[in-house]
N, C-alpha and C positions, 0 to 999 in steps of 0.2 A: 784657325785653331779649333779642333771638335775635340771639346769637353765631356763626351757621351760615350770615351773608355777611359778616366782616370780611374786611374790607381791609389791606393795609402803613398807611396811614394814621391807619388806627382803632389804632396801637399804637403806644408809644412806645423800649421798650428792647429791643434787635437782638441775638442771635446766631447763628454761621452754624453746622451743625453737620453732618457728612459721615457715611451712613449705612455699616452695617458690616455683612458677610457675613454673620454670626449675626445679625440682626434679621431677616432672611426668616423666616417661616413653612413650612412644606407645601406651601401656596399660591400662594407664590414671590410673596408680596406680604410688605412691612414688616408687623409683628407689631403689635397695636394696643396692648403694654405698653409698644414700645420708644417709641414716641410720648410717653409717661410718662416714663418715663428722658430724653428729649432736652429736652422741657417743665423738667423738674427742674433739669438742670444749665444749663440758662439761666435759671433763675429765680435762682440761688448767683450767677447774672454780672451778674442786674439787682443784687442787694445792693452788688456793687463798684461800680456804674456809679452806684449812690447814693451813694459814700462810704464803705461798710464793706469790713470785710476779705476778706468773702466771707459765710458763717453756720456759726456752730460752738457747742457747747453754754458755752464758757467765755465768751462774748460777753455783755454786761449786756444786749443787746438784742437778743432772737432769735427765730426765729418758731419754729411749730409748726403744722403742717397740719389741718385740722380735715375737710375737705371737698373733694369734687371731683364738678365734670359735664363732662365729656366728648362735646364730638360728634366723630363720624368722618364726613368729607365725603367724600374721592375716595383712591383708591389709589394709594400708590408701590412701587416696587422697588428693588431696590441695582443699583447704585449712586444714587445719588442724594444730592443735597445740598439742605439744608432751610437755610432763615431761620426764623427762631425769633423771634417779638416778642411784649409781655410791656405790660400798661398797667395801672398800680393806680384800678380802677373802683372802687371803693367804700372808707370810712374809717369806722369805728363808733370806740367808746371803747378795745376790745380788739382787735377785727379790721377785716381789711381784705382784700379781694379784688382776687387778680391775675386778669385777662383773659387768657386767649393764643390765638395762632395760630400752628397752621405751615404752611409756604408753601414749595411748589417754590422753587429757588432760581431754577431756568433761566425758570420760563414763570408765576411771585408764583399759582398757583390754591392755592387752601384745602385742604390735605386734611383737618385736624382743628383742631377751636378746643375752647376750656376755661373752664373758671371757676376757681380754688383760694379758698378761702377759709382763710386763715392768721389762725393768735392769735397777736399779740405774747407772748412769753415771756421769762421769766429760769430758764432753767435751773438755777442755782447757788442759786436761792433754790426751784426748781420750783413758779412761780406765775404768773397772768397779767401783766402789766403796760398800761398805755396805750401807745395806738400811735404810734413816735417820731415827731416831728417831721419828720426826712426822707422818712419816707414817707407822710406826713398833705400835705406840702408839693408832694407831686410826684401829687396824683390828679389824675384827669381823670375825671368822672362818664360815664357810658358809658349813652344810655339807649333 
């Protein structure tokens, strides 16, 4: 699977996210964690946009990050405003992997796409669980 030409299409769950002064580098380009940090908090907004409240450890159903590959395509600067889209590519018994990309807002190019691979979890019991139905329900194989 090479994630390093998607598209807005190849993705299914959107958020728009506006970069901030401190995400520069030295370099006077975005710093390649905050990319991390913007991926993350749109992944909390794909959970609502499935139904949940967001992800928190008191939730009977909640994930836990296991994994990540990261490519970095092209450079931005601040200001800048990014699209953020998110597609659950793969479903096992315990995990399941979100896609992403982020994308100029102004002109949709790729600067970086991603893999996560997330365990379903129950924190209150700290143990794996199966992967719920909402998000078993909503994959799209990516291949």
């Amino acid at each position: 699977m090479d994630i390093r030409n998607l598209v807005p299409a190849d993705l299914d769950f959107w958020t728009s996210i506006d970069s901030r002064w401190r995400d520069m580098d030295s370099l006077g380009h975005i710093n390649h964690a905050s990319y991390l940090t913007y991926m993350e908090s749109a992944r909390v907004d794909v959970y609502i946009q499935l139904g949940y409240s967001g992800i928190r450890r008191e939730m009977d159903e909640s994930t836990i990050l296991a994994s990540m590959q990261v490519d970095y395509i092209s450079q931005a600067s601040h200001p800048s405003k990014f699209e953020i889209g998110h597609r659950i590519s793969r479903v096992g018994n315990k995990s399941f992997d979100f896609m992403a990309g982020i994308f100029h807002a102004d002109n949709k190019n790729l600067i970086c796409s991603a893999i996560f691979k997330l365990v379903a979890y129950n924190y209150k019991e700290m143990r794996t669980i199966p992967v719920p139905e909402l998000i078993r329900e909503r994959c799209r194989p990516f291949e």
